[in-house]
C-alpha positions, 0 to 999 in steps of 0.5 A: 171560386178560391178565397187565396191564390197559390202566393197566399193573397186573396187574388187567383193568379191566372196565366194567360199564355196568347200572341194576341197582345189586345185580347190579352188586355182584353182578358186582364180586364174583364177576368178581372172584375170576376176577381181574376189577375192574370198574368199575359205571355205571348209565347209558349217561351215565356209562358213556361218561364212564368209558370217556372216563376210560381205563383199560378193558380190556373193557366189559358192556352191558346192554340194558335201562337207564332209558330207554334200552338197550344198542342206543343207547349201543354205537354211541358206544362203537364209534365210539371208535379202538380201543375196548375189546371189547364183551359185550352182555348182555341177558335177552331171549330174542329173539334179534333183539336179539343179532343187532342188537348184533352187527350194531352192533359187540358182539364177544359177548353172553350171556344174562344171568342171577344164576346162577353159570354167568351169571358163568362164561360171561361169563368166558369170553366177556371172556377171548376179546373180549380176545383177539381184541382183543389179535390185532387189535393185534397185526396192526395193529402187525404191518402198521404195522411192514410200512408203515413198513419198505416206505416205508423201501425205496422211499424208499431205493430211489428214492435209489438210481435218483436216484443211478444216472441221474445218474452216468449223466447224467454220463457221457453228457455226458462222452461228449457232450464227448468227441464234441464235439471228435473229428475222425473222423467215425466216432468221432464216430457211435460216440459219439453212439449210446453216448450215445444207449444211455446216455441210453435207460437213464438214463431208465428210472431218472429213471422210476423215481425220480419215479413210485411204482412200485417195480419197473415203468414206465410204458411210453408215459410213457418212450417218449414222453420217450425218443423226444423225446431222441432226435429232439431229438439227432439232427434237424437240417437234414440230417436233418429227420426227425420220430418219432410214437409209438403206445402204450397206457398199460402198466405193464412191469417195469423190466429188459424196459423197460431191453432195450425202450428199447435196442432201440427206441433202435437202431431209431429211430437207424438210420431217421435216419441211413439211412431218407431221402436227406440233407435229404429229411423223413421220418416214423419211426413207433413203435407198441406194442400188447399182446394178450389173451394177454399179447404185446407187438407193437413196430413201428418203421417208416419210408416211406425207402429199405427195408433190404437184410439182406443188405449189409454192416453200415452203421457199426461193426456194433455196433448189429446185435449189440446189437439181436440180443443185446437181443432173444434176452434177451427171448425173441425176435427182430427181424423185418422185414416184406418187404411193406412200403414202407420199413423195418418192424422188428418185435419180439414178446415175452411180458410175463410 
């Protein structure tokens, strides 16, 4: 039974709604020895202009009222926010009428009578509608709360991603500076492509931050963004090349997207710089694909020269060990399809 009412003193205010004048004392008395005070209307009218009032913890409806019944009031009742438990009380032993109040949104009903045993049962039957009704408070507080402490989280979360892709932003454009006024070729292709890996990381975060995902990114949208930086950095007239990317729509979780991104980004530079003669257009192609089975299939291929694995690493070597640590931290390797005209890199991966 509960300690306070909904007014905040220690009575539970329950409202009666009845035209039997003399039943309704009758309730007032013995209800309330069973620390009950109820509040009488005679009609549905009055009824609702109580409950309007506020104040009621649970509510007894008759079904049988002057023309009218329970069945035509208990849906204004329901359709309050929040509106106090419902005991429908009725002397028919049809119990399609029960059913049609349960059906309407009645949390109980008993079958009325003037014994004792009448005014015991609906005791009972008061004291359990208010206690579901105080469990649904409490789950809604309690899930409310959750809400509200999740959107704290993602909104401190996507402060976070802000933060992070634009102090690397920034470092990227250092590097770019740096590049800028470098001599050597060399350190000048070593910078680029720390930029580029750079870059490729700093968008998954720009992902992050401007989606409502938390802990995944939308694969074709960051291929597709990361694949326009990369041809708009590296194309020029000795390098007049052009990248197509083919990708379903696929959510990926951020850490296999960060490896991804790196991969594909090593892969796309190395077709610029060693696929085609010098000046001579080419086409580098991206495709993805994801099988039942939860494989993602990663193609990044060209129509150039082809690619000898047995040579000496073009540049520093770096990109190769890069490209082996990124996919064994995938659970994978890099392949490449002897048969094809051209280079064809292929990684597989689990997504799970």
């Amino acid at each position: 039974m509960s300690d306070q009412g909904a007014d905040g003193d220690a009575a539970i205010h329950i409202l009666y709604i009845d035209d039997d004048d003399a039943l309704g004392m009758l309730m007032r008395r013995n209800l309330g020895r069973r620390g009950f005070q109820v509040h009488l209307a005679l009609d549905g009218k009055a009824g609702l202009e109580r409950l309007a009032e506020g104040g009621i913890d649970a509510i007894v409806l008759d079904h049988f009222l002057k023309g009218e019944t329970g069945l035509d009031i208990l849906p204004s009742i329901v359709a309050i926010p929040d509106h106090p438990p419902v005991i429908y009380a009725t002397g028919s032993v049809d119990t399609s009428v029960a059913v049609a109040a349960l059906k309407a949104g009645a949390d109980d009903y008993v079958l009325k009578s003037a014994s004792p045993d009448y005014f015991d049962l609906l005791a009972a039957a008061l004291d359990q509608g208010l206690e579901r009704a105080r469990f649904r408070r409490d789950t809604l507080k309690a899930q409310d709360e959750i809400r509200q402490a999740r959107d704290r989280a993602e909104l401190m979360l996507a402060e976070v991603n802000h933060r992070i892709a634009n102090s690397l932003g920034l470092v990227a454009a250092l590097i770019r500076m740096q590049a800028s006024v470098a001599k050597d070729k060399g350190t000048v292709d070593a910078l680029q492509e720390t930029q580029m890996r750079i870059n490729a990381i700093a968008s998954v975060h720009r992902r992050l931050y401007t989606s409502h995902e938390v802990g995944t990114v939308q694969l074709d949208e960051y291929l597709e963004n990361l694949l326009n930086e990369l041809e708009a950095s590296m194309r020029d007239d000795e390098r007049p090349h052009r990248i197509a990317l083919v990708c379903r729509g696929l959510n990926l979780s951020t850490d296999k997207v960060i490896t991804l991104g790196l991969i594909v980004s090593e892969l796309v530079t190395n077709a610029f710089k060693y696929a085609y003669p010098e000046s001579v257009p080419g086409e580098i192609r991206v495709t993805v694909a994801c099988s039942e089975d939860g494989l993602l299939t990663v193609h990044v291929e060209d129509d150039g020269v082809g690619f000898d694995r047995n040579a000496a690493a073009k540049g520093t070597g770096l990109g190769t060990k890069i490209l082996s640590a990124m996919a064994s931290s995938l659970k994978s390797e890099i392949n490449y399809d002897p048969d094809h005209q051209g280079t064809r890199a292929i990684l597989v991966f689990s997504i799970d």
